[in-house]
KESE-527418 format. One line per 4 residues: number of its first residue (from 1); their letters; for each residue x, y, z of C-alpha. Coordinates in steps of 0.1 Angstrom, whole numbers, padded with zeros to 4 digits. Layout:
BEGIN
NUM = a = X,Y,Z  ...
***
This chain:
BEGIN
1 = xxxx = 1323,0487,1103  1338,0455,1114  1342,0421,1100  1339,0388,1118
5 = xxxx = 1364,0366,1113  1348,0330,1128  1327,0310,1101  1290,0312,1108
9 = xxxx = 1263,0285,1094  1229,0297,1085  1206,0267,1082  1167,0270,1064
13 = xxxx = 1142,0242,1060  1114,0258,1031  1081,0241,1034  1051,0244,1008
17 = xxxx = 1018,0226,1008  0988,0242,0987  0955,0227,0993  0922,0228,0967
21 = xxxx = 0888,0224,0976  0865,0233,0950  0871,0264,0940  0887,0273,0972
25 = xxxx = 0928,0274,0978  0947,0277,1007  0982,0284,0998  1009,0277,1029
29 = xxxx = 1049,0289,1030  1069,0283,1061  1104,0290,1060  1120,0275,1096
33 = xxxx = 1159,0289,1100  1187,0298,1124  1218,0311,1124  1245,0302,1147
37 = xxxx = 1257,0337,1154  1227,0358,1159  1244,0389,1166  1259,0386,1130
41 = xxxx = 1235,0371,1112  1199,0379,1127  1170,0357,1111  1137,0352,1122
45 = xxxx = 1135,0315,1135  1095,0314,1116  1087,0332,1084  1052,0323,1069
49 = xxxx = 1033,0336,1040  0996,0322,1034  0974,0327,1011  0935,0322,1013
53 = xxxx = 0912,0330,0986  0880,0317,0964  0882,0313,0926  0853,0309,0897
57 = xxxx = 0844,0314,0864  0815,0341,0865  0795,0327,0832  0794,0295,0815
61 = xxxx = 0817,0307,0785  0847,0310,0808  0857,0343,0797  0858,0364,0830
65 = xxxx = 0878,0343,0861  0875,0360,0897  0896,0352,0928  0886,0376,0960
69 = xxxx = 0909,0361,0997  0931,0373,1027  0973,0369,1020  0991,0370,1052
73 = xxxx = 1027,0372,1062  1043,0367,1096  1079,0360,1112  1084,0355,1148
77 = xxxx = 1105,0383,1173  1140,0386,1160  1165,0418,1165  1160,0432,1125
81 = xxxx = 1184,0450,1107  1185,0491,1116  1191,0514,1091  1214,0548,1090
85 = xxxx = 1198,0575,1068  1225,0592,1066  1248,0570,1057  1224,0546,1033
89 = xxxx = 1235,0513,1052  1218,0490,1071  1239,0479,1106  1231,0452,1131
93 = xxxx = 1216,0464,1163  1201,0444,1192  1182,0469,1210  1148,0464,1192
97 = xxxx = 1124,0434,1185  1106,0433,1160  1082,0405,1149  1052,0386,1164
101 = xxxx = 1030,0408,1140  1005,0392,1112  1003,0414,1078  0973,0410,1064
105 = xxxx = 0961,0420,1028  0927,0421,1013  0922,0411,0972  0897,0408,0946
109 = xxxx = 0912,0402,0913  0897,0397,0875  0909,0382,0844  0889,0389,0811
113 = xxxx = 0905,0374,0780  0937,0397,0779  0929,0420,0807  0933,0420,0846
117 = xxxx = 0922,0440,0872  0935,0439,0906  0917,0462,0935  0937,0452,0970
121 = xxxx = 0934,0466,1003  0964,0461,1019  0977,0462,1057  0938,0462,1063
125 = xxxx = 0949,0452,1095  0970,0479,1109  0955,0491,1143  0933,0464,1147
129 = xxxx = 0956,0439,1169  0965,0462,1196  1005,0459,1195  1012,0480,1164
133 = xxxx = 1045,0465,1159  1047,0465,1121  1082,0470,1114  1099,0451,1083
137 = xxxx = 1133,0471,1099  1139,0483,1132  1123,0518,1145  1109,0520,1105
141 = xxxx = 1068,0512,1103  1055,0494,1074  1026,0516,1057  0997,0520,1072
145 = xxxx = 0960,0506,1054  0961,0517,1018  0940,0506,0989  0956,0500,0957
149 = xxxx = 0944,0489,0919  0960,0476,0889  0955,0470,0856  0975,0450,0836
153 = xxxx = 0962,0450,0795  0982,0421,0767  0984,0435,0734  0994,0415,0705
157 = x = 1019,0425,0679
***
């Protein structure tokens, strides 16, 4: 362990533009930053997180709303973070990349009066780009495809 005694800057420009067509939304984050020690402070120079995805009313009443789209996140090649299991730390390394790898998830959700359903295949992506490089710490995978469900019910006192 070892502290560094020189001041370092991190700088960060946040950008957010969400566009509606219809019932169609395409949702964009990009988060553009540097640090000027890199070997201190590692950051990916591009984070982005978009959102794609098609909502309606299925009847006339407007009781039941739908949304069914593709979120994605990506950050470009930076040296992540490692982390010591045996010690429960996280240390700076600069032997492994990681980066450079789009995370896609799959959605359909529902909202009837006081109840949502979520059904979500996420990572669907995994194995499908050729690199599998999807680390979110170095050396540690994310998880693999997995579907998932939720259901969220609001009861009233």
């Amino acid at each position: 362990v070892a502290q560094h005694s020189d001041a370092i800057s991190l700088t960060s420009v946040y950008v957010r533009k969400d566009f509606r067509i219809g019932g169609l939304h395409l949702d964009h984050r990009a988060l553009l930053q540097w640090s000027t020690n890199q070997e201190v402070i590692p950051v990916p120079l591009l984070s982005a997180y978009l959102s794609y995805y098609y909502e309606f009313w299925v009847e006339k009443k407007k009781v039941l709303r739908v949304q069914f789209g593709v979120d994605g996140r990506f950050n470009t090649r930076y040296y992540a973070q490692g982390y010591n299991p045996a010690l429960s730390v996280f240390y700076n390394q600069n032997e492994t990349e990681i980066g450079n790898y789009p995370y896609l998830d799959a959605f359909i959700s529902a909202k009837w009066k006081r109840m949502r359903i979520l059904l979500k295949y996420q990572h669907w992506n995994c194995n499908l780009f050729g690199n599998n490089e999807y680390f979110s710490v170095a050396r540690y995978p994310l998880n693999p495809g997995m579907f998932k469900f939720g259901i969220s019910w609001t009861f009233y006192d």
